[in-house]
C-alpha positions as CSV (number, residue, x, y, z in Angstrom):
1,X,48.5,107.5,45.2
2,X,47.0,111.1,45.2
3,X,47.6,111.4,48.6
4,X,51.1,110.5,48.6
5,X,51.6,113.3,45.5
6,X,49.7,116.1,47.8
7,X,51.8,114.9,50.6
8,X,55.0,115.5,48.5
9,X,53.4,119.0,47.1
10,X,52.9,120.1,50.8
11,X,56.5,119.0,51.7
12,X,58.1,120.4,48.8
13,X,56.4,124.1,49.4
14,X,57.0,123.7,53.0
15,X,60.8,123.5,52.6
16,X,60.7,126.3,49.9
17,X,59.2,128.4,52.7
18,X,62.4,127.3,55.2
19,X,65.0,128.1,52.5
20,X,63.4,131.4,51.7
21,X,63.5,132.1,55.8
22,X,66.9,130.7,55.9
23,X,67.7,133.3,52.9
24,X,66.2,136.5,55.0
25,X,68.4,135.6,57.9
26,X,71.4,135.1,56.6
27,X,72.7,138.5,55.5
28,X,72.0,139.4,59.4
29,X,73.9,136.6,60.6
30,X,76.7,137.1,58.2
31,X,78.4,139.9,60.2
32,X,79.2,137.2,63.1
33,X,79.4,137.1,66.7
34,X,80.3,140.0,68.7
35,X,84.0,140.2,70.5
36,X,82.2,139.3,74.2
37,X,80.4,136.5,72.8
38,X,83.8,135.1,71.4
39,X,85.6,135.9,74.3
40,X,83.2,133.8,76.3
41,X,83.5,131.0,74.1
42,X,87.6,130.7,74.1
43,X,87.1,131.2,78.4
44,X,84.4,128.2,77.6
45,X,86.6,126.2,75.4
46,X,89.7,126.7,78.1
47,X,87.7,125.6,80.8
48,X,86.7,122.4,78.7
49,X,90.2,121.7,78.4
50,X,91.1,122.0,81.6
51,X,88.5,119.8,83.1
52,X,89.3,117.3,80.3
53,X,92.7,117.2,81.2
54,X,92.1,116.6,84.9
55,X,89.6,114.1,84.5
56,X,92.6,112.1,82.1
57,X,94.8,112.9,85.1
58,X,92.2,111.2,87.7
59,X,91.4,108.4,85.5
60,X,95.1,107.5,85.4
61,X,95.6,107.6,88.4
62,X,92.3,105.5,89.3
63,X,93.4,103.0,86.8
64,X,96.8,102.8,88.6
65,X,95.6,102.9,92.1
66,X,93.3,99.8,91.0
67,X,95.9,97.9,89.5
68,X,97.7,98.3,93.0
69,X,95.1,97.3,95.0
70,X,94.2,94.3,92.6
71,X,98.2,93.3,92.7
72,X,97.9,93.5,96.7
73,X,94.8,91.4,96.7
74,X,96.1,88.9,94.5
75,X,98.6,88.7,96.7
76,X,97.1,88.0,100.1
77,X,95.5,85.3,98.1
78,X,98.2,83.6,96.9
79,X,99.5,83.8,100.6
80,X,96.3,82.6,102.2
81,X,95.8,79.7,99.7
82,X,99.6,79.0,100.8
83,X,98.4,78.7,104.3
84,X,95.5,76.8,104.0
85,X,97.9,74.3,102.0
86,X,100.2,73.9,104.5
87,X,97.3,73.6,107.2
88,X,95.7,70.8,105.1
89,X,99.0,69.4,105.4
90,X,99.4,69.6,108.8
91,X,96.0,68.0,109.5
92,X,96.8,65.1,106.9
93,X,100.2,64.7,109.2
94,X,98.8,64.6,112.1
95,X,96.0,61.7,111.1
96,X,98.9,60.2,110.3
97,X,100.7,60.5,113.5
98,X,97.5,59.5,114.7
99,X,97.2,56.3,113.4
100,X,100.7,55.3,113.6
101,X,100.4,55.9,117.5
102,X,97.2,54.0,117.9
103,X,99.0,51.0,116.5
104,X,101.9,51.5,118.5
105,X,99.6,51.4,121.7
106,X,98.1,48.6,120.0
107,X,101.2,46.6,119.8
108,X,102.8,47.5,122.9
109,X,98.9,46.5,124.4
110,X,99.4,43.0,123.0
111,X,103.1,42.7,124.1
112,X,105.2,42.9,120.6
113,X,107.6,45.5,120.0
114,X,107.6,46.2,116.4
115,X,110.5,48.1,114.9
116,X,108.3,49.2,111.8
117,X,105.4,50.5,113.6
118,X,108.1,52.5,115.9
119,X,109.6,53.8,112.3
120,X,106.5,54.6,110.9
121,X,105.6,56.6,114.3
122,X,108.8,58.4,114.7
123,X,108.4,59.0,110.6
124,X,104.7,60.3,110.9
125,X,105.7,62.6,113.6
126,X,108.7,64.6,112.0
127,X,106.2,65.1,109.0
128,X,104.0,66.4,111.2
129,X,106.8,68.6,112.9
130,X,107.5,69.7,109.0
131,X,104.0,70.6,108.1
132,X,103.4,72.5,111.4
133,X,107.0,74.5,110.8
134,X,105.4,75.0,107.2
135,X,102.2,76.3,108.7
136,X,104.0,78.4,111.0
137,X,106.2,80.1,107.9
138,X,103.1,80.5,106.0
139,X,101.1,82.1,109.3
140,X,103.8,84.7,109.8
141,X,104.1,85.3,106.6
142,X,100.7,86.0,106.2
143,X,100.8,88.4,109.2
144,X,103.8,90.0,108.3
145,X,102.3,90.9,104.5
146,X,99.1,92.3,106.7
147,X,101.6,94.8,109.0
148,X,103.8,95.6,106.8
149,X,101.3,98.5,105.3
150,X,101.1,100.0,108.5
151,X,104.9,100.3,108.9
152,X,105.3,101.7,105.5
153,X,102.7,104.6,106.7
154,X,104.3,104.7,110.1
155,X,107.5,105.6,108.6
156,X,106.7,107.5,105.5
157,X,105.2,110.4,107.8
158,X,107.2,110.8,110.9
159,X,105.6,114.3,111.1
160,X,102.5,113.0,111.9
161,X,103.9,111.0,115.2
162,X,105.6,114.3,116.5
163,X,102.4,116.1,116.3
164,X,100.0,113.6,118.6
């Protein structure tokens, strides 16, 4: 417990000590800064505010640049999980046709013309002409989104065309 009082005593008179110092150096510090030293600080503080406000300017338009990019992206995905649904739908079309000309040959092998297995040919292969036209649509669109960047660049700067 004597410890902890000396301790205290030794803290106490230590700060005494800081407050008188702090007392001697005021009146000096009182009259301020000089005029250069101010005027460095306002060039300082200007500067500050000028790279402030350029960051905000970059980091706007970083932020908008992203949400571009991440627009495009989205995009192309949506397109490409288009195509691979109409591909999947060509493949399940042409098992299809597949099967329904196997059994065809199957009957036609044997000697019977059947009028449903001709249907269910002549059925199984316009589905697969649909899916394939799908496929197509999907494929050029897919292409088309993918150019169309480089046509917007070609035409935006004409000057650049003149000058190769």
């Amino acid at each position: 417990m004597s410890d902890i009082e000396e301790l205290q005593r030794r803290i106490t008179a230590a700060m005494d000590q800081v407050a008188f110092g702090l007392e001697k150096l005021a009146p000096a510090t009182a009259a301020g800064p000089d005029a250069e030293t101010v005027k460095l600080l306002e060039e300082e503080r200007t500067a500050n505010a000028q790279l402030q406000e350029r960051v905000r300017g970059l980091r706007t338009k970083s932020e908008t640049e992203t949400a571009t990019l991440r627009a495009k992206v989205e995009e192309g995905e949506a397109r490409m999980a288009q195509l691979d649904i109409e591909l999947q739908r060509v493949r399940r079309a042409n098992a299809q046709l597949s099967d329904a000309c196997a059994a065809l040959r199957d009957a036609n092998a044997e000697g019977v013309g059947d009028a449903h297995l001709i249907n269910k040919a002549m059925l199984a292969e316009l589905e697969a002409l649909r899916a394939a036209r799908a496929a197509d649509v999907a494929e050029a669109s897919v292409i088309l989104a993918s150019l169309q960047p480089l046509v917007d660049a070609a035409t935006t700067s004409p000057s650049t065309q003149g000058d190769a």
